[in-house]
N, CA and C atoms as a LAMMPS dump frame, in Angstrom:
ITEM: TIMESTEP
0
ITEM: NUMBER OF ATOMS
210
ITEM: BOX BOUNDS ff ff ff
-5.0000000000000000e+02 5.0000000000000000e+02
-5.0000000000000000e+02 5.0000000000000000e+02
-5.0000000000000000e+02 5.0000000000000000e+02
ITEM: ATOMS id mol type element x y z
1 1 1 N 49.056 -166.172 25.177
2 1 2 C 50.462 -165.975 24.952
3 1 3 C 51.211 -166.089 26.268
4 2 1 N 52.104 -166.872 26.012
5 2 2 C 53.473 -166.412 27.575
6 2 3 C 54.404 -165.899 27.323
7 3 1 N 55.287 -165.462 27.947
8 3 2 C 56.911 -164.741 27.535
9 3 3 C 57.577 -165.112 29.224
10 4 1 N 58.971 -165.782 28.668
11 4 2 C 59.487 -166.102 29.793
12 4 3 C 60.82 -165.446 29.536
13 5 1 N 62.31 -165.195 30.643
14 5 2 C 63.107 -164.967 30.48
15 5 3 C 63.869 -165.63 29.151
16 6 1 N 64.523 -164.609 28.362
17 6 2 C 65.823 -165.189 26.997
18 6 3 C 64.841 -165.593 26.192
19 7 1 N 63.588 -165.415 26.368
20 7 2 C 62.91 -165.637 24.973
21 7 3 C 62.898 -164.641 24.042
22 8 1 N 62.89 -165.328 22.655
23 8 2 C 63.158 -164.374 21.174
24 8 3 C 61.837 -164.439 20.868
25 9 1 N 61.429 -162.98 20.576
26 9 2 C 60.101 -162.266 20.293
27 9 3 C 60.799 -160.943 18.949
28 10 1 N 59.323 -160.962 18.301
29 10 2 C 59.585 -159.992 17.27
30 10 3 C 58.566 -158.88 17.644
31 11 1 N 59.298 -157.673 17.524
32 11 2 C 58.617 -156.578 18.461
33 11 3 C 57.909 -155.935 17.254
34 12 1 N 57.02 -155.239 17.177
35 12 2 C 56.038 -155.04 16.104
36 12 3 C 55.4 -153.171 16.149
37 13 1 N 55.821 -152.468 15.785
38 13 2 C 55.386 -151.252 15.952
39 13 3 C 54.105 -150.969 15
40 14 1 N 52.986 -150.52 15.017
41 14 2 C 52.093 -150.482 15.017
42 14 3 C 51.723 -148.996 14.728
43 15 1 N 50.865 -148.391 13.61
44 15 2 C 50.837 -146.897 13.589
45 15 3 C 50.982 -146.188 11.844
46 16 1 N 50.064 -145.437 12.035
47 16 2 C 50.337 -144.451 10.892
48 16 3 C 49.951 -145.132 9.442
49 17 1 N 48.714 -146.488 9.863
50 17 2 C 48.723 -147.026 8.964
51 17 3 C 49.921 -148.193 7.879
52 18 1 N 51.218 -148.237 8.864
53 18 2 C 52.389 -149.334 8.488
54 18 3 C 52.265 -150.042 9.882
55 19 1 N 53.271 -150.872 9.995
56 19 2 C 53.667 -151.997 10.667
57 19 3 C 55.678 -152.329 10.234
58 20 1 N 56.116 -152.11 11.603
59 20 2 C 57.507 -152.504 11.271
60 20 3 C 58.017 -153.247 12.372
61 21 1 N 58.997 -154.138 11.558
62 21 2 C 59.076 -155.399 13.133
63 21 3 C 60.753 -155.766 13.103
64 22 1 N 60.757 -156.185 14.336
65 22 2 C 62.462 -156.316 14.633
66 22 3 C 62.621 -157.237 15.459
67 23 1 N 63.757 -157.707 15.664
68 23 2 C 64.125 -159.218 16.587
69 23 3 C 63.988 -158.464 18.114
70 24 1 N 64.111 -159.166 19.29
71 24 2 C 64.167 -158.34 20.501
72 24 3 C 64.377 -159.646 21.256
73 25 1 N 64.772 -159.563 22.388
74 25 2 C 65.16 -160.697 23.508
75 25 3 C 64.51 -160.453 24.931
76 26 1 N 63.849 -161.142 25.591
77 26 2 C 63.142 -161.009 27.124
78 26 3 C 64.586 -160.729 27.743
79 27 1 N 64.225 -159.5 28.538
80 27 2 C 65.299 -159.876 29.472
81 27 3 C 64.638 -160.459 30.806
82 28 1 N 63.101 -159.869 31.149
83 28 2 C 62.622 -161.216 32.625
84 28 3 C 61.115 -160.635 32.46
85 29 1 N 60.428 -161.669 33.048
86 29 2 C 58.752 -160.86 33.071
87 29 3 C 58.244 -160.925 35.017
88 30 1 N 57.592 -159.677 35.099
89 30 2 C 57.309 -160.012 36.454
90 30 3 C 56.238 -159.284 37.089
91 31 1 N 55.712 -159.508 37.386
92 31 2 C 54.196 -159.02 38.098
93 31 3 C 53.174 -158.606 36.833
94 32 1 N 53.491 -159.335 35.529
95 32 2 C 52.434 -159.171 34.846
96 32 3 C 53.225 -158.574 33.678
97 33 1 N 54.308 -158.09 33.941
98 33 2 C 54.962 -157.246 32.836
99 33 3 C 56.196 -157.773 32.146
100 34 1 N 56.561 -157.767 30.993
101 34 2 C 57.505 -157.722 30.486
102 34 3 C 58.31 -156.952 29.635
103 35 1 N 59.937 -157.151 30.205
104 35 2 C 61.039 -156.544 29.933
105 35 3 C 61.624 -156.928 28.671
106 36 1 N 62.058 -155.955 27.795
107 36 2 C 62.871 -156.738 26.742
108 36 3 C 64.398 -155.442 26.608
109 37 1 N 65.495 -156.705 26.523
110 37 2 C 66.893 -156.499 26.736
111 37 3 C 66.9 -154.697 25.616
112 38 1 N 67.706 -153.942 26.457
113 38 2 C 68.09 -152.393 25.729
114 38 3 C 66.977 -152.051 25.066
115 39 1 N 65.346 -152.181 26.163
116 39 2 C 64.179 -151.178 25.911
117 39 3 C 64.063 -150.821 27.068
118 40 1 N 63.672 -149.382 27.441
119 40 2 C 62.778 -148.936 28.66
120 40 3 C 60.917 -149.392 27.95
121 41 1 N 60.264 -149.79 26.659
122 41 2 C 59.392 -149.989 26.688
123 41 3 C 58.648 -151.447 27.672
124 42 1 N 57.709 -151.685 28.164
125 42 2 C 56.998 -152.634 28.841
126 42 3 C 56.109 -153.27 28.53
127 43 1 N 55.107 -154.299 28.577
128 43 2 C 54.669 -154.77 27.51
129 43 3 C 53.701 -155.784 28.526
130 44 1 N 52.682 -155.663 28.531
131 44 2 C 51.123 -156.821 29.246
132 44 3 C 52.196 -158.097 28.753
133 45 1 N 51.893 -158.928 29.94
134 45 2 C 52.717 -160.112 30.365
135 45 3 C 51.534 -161.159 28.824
136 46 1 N 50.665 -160.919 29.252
137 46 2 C 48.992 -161.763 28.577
138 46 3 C 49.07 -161.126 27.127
139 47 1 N 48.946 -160.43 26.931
140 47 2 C 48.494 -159.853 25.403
141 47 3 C 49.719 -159.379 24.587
142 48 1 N 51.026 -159.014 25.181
143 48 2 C 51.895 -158.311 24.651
144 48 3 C 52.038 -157.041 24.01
145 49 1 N 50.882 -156.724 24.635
146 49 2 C 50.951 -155.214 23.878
147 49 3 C 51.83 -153.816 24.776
148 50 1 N 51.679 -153.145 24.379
149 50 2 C 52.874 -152.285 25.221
150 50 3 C 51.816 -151.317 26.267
151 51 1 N 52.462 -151.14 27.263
152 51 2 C 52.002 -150.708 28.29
153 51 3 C 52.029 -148.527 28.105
154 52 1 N 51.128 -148.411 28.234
155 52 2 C 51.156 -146.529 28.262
156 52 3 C 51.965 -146.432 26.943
157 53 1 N 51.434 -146.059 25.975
158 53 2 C 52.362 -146.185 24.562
159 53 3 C 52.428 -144.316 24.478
160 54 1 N 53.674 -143.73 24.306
161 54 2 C 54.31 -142.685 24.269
162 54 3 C 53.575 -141.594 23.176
163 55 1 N 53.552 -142.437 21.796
164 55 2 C 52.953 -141.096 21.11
165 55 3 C 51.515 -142.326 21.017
166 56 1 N 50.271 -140.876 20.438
167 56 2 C 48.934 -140.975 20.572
168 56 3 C 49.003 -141.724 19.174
169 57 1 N 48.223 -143.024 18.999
170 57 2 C 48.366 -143.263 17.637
171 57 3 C 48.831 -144.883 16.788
172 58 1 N 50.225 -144.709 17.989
173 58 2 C 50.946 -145.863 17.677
174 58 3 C 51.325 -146.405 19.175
175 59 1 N 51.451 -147.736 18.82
176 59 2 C 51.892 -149.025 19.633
177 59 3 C 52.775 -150.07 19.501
178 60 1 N 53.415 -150.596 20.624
179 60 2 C 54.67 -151.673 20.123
180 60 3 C 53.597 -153.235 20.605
181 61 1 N 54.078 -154.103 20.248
182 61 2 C 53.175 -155.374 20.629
183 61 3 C 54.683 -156.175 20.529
184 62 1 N 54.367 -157.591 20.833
185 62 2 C 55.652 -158.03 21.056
186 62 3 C 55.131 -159.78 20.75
187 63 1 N 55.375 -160.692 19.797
188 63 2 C 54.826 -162.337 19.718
189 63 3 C 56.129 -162.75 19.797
190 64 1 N 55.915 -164.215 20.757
191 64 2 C 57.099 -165.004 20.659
192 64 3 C 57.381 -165.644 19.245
193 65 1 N 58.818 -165.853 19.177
194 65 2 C 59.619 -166.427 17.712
195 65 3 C 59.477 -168.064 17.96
196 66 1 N 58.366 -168.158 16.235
197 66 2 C 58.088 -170.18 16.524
198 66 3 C 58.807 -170.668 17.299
199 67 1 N 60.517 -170.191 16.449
200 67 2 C 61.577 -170.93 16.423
201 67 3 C 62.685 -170.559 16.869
202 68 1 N 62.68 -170.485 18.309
203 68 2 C 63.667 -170.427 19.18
204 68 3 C 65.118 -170.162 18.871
205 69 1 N 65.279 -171.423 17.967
206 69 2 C 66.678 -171.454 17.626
207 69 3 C 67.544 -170.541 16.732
208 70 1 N 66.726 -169.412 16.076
209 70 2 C 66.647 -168.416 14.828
210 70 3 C 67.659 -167.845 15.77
């Protein structure tokens, strides 16, 4: 996987046995990590999964959108 700046990714919460997902926008990736616009969450540059996940249990993950233009 890559994630570059202004790319559209669907952020994916993970947990409790559901799955719920939402639009989200890169705001920049850098030393391995990536940012997405009005989150403090962080996210492995390589795998997209979220970095130190807050509650025990659940996780955010993050895949780029096919289709850019959405």
């Amino acid at each position: 996987m890559y994630f570059k700046k202004n790319m559209k990714v669907i952020q994916i919460l993970n947990g409790g046995g559901t799955r719920t997902a939402s639009h989200a926008k890169v705001e920049n990736v850098s030393k391995n990590v990536v940012k997405l616009f009005d989150s403090e969450i962080r996210f492995h540059a390589h795998s997209g999964i979220e970095i130190n996940p807050a509650i025990s249990g659940f996780y955010m993950e993050i895949v780029p959108l096919e289709d850019q233009d959405l």
